[in-house]
C-alpha positions as CSV (number, residue, x, y, z in Angstrom):
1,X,87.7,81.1,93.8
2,X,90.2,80.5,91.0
3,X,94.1,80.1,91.1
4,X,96.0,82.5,88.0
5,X,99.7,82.9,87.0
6,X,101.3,84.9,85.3
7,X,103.2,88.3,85.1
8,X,101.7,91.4,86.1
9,X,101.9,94.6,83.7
10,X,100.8,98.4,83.3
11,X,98.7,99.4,80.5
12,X,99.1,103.1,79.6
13,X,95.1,103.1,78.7
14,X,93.6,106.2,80.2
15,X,94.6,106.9,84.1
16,X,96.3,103.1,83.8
17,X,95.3,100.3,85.0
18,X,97.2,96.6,86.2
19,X,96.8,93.5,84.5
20,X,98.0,90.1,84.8
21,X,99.0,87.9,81.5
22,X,98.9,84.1,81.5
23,X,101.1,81.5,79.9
24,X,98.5,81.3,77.3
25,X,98.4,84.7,76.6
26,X,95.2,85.7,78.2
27,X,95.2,89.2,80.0
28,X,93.2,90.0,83.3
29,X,92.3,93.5,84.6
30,X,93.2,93.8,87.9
31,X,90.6,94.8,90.2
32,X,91.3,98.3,91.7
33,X,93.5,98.8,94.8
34,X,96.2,96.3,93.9
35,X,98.3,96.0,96.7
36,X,101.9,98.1,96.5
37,X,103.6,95.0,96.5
38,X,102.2,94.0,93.6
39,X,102.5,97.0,91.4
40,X,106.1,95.8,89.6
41,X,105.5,95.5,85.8
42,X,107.2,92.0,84.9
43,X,106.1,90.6,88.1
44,X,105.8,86.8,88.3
45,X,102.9,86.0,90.7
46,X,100.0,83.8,91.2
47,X,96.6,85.0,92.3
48,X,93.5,83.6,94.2
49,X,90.3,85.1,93.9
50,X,86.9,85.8,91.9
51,X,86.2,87.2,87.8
52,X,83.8,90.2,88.3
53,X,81.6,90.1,86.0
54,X,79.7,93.0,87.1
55,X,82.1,95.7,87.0
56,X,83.2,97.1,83.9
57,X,86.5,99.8,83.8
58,X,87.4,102.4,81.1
59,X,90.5,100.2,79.8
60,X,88.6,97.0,79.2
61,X,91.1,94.7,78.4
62,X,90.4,91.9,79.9
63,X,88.0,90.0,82.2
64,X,88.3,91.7,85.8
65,X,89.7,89.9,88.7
66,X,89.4,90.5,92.2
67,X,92.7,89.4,94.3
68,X,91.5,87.7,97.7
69,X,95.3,86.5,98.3
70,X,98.8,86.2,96.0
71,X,102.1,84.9,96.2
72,X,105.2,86.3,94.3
73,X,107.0,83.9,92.5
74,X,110.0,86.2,91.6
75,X,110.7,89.6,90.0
């Protein structure tokens, strides 16, 4: 399990998809079925959970993470 933060966004990349940018700048796909809380672009949150390396997605724009728990920091 790992521990990201950051603020979650849409991408307009085919159907869409959810991702979550660091302080650093790096950009994590979110894993489908993101929970409805969660689906505010310009969230601030921090994640637990797992990179999935063995799933790939048609917007490919970033490693995919698998949420196991979050906390929202503010919107």
């Amino acid at each position: 399990m790992i521990t990201l933060a950051g603020t979650i966004q849409r991408v307009q990349m085919g159907p869409g998809t959810w991702t979550l940018t660091t302080a650093d700048g790096s950009t994590y796909e979110l894993h489908a079925n993101l929970p409805e809380a969660l689906q505010q672009p310009g969230l601030s949150v921090r994640l637990q959970g797992r990179l999935r390396d063995d799933v790939m997605t048609l917007a490919m724009v970033g490693p995919v993470f698998e949420i196991t728990d979050y906390e929202i920091l503010c919107s």
